[in-house]
Structures are given as C-alpha cells and as structure tokens.
SEFIFI-846066 format. One record per residue: x, y, z of N, C-alpha, C, O, CB in turn; residue in one letter. Coordinates in steps of 0.02 Angstrom, whole numbers, plus 32768, in hexadecimal, padded with zeros to 4 digits. Glycine has a CB too. Layout:
<tortors>
XYZXYZXYZXYZXYZA
...
</tortors>
This chain:
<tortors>
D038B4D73856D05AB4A23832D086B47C3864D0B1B4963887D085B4BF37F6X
D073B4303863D0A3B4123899D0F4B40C3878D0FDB414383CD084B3BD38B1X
D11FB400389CD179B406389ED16CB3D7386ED198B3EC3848D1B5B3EF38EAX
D151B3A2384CD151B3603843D138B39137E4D152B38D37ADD111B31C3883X
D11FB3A337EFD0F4B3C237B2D125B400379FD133B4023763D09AB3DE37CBX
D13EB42E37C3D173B45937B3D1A0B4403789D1A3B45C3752D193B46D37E7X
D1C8B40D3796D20CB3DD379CD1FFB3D33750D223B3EE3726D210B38C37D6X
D1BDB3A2373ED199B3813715D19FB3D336BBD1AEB3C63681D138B36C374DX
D18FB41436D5D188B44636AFD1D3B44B36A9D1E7B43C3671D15CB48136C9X
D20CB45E36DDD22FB47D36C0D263B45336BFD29DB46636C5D236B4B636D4X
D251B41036B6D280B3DE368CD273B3F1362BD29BB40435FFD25FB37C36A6X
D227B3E1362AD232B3DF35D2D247B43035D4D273B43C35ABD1D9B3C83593X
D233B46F35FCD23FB49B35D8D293B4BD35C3D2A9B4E43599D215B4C235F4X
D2B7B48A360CD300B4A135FDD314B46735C0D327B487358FD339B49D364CX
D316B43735B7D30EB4123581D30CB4303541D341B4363523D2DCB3F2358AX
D2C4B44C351CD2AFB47D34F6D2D5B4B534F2D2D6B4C534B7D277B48C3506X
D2FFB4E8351DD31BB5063519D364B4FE351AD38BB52034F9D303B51F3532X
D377B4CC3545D3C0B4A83525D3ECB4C23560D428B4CF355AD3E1B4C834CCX
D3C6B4C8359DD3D7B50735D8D3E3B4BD3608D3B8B49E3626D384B55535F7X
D43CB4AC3604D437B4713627D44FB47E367FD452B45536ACD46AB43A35FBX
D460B4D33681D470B4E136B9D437B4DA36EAD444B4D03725D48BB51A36B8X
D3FAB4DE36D4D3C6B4EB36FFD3A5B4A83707D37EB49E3736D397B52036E5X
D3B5B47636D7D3AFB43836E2D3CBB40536FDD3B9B3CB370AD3AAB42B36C2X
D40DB4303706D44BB40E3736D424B4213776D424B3F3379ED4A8B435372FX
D411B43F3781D408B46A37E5D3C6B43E37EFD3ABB44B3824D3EFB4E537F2X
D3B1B41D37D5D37EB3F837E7D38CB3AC37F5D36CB389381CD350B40237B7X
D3C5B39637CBD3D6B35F37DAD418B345380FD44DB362381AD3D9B34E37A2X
D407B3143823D42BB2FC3856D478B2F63840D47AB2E13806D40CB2BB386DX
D4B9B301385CD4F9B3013839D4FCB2BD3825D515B2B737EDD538B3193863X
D4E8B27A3846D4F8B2343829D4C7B22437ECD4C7B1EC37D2D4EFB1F93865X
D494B26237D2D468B23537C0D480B200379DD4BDB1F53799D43CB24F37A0X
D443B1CF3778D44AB181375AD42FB1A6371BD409B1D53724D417B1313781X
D440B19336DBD435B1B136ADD42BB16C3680D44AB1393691D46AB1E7369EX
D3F0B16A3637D3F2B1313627D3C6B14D35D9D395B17335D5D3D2B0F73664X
D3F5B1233598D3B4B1363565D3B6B1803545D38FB19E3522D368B1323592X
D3EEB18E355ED427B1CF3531D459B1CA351CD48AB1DB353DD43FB202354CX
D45CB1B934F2D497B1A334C3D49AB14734DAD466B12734E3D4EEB1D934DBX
D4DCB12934DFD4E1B0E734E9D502B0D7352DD536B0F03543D505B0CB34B2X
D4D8B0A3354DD4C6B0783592D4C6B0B035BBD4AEB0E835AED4FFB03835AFX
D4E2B09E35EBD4BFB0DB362FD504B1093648D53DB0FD3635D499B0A4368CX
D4EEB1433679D534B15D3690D50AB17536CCD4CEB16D36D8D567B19C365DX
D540B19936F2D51DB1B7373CD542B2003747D57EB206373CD531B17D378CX
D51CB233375AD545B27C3764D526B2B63733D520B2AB36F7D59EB274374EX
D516B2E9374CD50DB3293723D539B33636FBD51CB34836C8D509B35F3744X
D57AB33936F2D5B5B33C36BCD5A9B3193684D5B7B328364AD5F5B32336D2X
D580B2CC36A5D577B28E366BD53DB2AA364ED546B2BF3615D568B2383687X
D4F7B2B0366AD4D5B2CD365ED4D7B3093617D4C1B30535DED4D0B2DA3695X
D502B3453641D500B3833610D51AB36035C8D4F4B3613598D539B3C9362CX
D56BB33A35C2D56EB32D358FD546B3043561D545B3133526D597B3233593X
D51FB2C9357BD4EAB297355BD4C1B2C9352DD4BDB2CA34F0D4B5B26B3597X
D49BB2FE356CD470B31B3541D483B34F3513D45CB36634EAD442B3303563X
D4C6B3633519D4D5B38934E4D4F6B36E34A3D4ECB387346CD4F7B3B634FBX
D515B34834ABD523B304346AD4E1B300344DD4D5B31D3418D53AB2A93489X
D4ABB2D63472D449B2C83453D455B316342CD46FB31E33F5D3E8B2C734ACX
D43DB3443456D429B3893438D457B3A133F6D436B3BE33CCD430B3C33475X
D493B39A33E9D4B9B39D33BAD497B36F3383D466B3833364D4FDB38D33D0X
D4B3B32F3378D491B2F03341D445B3103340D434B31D3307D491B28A3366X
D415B31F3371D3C4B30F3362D3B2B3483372D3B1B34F33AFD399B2D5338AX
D3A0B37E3351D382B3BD336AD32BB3AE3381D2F8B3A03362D389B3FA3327X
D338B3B733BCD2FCB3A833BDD2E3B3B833F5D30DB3B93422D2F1B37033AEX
D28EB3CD340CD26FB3E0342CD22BB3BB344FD21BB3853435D26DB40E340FX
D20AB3CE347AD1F7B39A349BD1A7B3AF34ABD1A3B3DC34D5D229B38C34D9X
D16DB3993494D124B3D834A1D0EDB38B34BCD100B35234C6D0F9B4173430X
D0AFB3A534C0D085B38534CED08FB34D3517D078B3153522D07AB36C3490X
D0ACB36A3531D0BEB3433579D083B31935ABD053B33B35BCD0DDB38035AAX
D086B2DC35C0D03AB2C335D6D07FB2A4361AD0B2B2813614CFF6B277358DX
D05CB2C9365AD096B2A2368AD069B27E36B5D031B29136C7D0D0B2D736BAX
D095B22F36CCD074B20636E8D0AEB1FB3729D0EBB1F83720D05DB1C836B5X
D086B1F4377BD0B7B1E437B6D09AB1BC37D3D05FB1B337C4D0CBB21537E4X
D0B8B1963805D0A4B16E3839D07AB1B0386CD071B1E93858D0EFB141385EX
D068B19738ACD047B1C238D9D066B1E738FCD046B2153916D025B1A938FDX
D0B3B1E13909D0D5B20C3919D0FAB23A3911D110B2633939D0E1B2023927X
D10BB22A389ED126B2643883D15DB2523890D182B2833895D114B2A43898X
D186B20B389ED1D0B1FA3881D1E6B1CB3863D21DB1B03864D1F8B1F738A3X
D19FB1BF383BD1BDB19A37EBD178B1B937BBD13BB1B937BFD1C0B12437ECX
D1B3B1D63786D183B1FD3756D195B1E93721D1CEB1D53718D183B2463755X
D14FB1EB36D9D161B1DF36AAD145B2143670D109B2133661D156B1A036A7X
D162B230365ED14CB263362AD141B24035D3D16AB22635ACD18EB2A4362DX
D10BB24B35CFD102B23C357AD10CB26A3558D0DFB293355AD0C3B22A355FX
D143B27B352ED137B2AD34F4D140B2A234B4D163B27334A2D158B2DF34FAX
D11BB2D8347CD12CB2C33436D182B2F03430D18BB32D3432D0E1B2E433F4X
D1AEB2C4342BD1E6B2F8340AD1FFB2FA33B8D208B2C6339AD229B2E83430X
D206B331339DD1E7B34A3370D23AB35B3349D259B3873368D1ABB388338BX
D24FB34C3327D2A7B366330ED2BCB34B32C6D29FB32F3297D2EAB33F3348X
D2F0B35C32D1D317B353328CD34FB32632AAD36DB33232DED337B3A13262X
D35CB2DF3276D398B2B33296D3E2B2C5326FD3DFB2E3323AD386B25A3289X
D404B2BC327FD45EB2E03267D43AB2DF3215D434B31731FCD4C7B2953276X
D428B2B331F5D41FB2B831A9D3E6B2D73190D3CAB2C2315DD41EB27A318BX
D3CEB31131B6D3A2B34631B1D34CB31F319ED31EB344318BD3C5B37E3171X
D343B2DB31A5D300B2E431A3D2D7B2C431E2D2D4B298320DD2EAB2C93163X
D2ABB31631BBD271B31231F2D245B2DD321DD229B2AF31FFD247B32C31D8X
D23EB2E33268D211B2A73283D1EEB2C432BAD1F0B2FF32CBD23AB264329DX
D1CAB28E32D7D1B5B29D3305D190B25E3326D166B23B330AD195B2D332F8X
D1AAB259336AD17CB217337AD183B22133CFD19FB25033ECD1A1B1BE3356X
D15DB1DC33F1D152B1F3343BD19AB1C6345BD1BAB1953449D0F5B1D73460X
D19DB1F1348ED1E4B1C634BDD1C1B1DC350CD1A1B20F3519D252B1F634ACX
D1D4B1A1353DD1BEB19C3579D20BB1C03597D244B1B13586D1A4B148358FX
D1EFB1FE35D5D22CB20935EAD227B1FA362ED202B21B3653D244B24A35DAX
D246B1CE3641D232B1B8369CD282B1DA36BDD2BDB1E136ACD227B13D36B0X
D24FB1E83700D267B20E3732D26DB1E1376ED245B1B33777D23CB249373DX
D2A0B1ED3798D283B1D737DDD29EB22B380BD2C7B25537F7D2B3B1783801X
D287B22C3830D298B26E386BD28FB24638A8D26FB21338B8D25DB2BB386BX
D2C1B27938CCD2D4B268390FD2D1B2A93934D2E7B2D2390CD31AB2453914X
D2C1B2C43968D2BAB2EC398AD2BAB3473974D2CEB37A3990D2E4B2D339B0X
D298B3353935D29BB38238F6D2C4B37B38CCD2C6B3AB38A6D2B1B3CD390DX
D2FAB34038BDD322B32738A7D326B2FA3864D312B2C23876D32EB31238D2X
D336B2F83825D325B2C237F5D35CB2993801D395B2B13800D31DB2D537A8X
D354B26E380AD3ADB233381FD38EB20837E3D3A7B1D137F1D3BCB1F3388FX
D36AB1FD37ADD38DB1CE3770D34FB1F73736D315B20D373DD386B158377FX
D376B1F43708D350B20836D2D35DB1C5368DD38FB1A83677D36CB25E36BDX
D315B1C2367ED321B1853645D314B18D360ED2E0B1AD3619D302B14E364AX
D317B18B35C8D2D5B1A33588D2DBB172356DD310B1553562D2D9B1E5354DX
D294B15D355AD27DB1163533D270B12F34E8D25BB16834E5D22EB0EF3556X
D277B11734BCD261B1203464D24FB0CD3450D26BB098345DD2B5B1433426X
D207B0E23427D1ECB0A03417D239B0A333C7D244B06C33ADD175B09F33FFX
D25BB0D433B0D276B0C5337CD2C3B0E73384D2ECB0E13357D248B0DC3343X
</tortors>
C-alpha cells in the first residue's frame, strides 16, 4: 500500500472512529482546514475542535470510499457515502467529496464538499 493510500485509509478510519489523536499525527500543525463547520481555519487544535462540534450536531460515519489523486499522491479526493443522523435525529445519507492535499507524508489542508 503506497503512503498516499495508507494516509487515504486511516483518515476515514480515524474519522469513523472519532480517534482525532491519530488523525492529528498525520496532519501538518498549520494545516488549512475548509467545509467544517463555517469558512475556513488553520491548526490541529482548529481542526480537533471543527470535527468534534460536526461529530456532536451529525453523528455520522463515512463507508463506500472511491479515492481519486494526481500522479504524485498530493492532491487527493475521496468520495464517500456518509451515512448519520442530523441534531433533529433524522436519518440520511448522501455523498460528500473529502479533498486532501499532502506534503512530504503530511496532510497540510483538509476540505469536505456536500452537494446539500
């Protein structure tokens, strides 16, 4: 499995498990963060809290993963269906683009797109 494809697994799987320590050690301390919660921020601190605010309001989990990169594996885009309950408990499920960029084994910006 290339570093590029590792990165790619144990992003949704710390995600899915809500394990943001192990998702912190992968990312760069400035990362660029964008498309978690409202407008953008930069930093693992910003990071941990974004996604734990999302994970609070939207329980939710992330399956069927289809990942797409440039040729060098530092801009990635993961398709997944995510699958949850919104703060007013009903059920959904629809696809969100999660783009990556990496830098030297490094994720320095994380983005998530929703068509809704």
């Amino acid at each position: 499995m290339s570093d590029t494809e590792s990165i790619n697994h144990l992003v949704i799987e710390a995600l899915n498990a809500r394990d943001f320590a192990a998702l912190a050690a992968r990312v760069h301390e400035d990362v660029a963060i964008a498309g978690i919660g409202e407008g953008s921020d930069n930093g693992r601190e910003a990071l941990r809290g974004r996604l734990a605010r999302h994970f609070e309001a939207f329980d939710e989990s992330y399956g069927d993963a289809l990942v797409m990169s440039d040729a060098l594996g530092h801009n990635v885009a993961i398709r997944v269906t995510a699958r949850g309950k919104s703060a007013g408990g009903a059920a959904y499920s629809k696809e969100k683009i999660l783009c990556l960029e990496v830098e030297d084994g490094m994720i320095t910006r994380v983005a998530f797109f929703s068509g809704s």
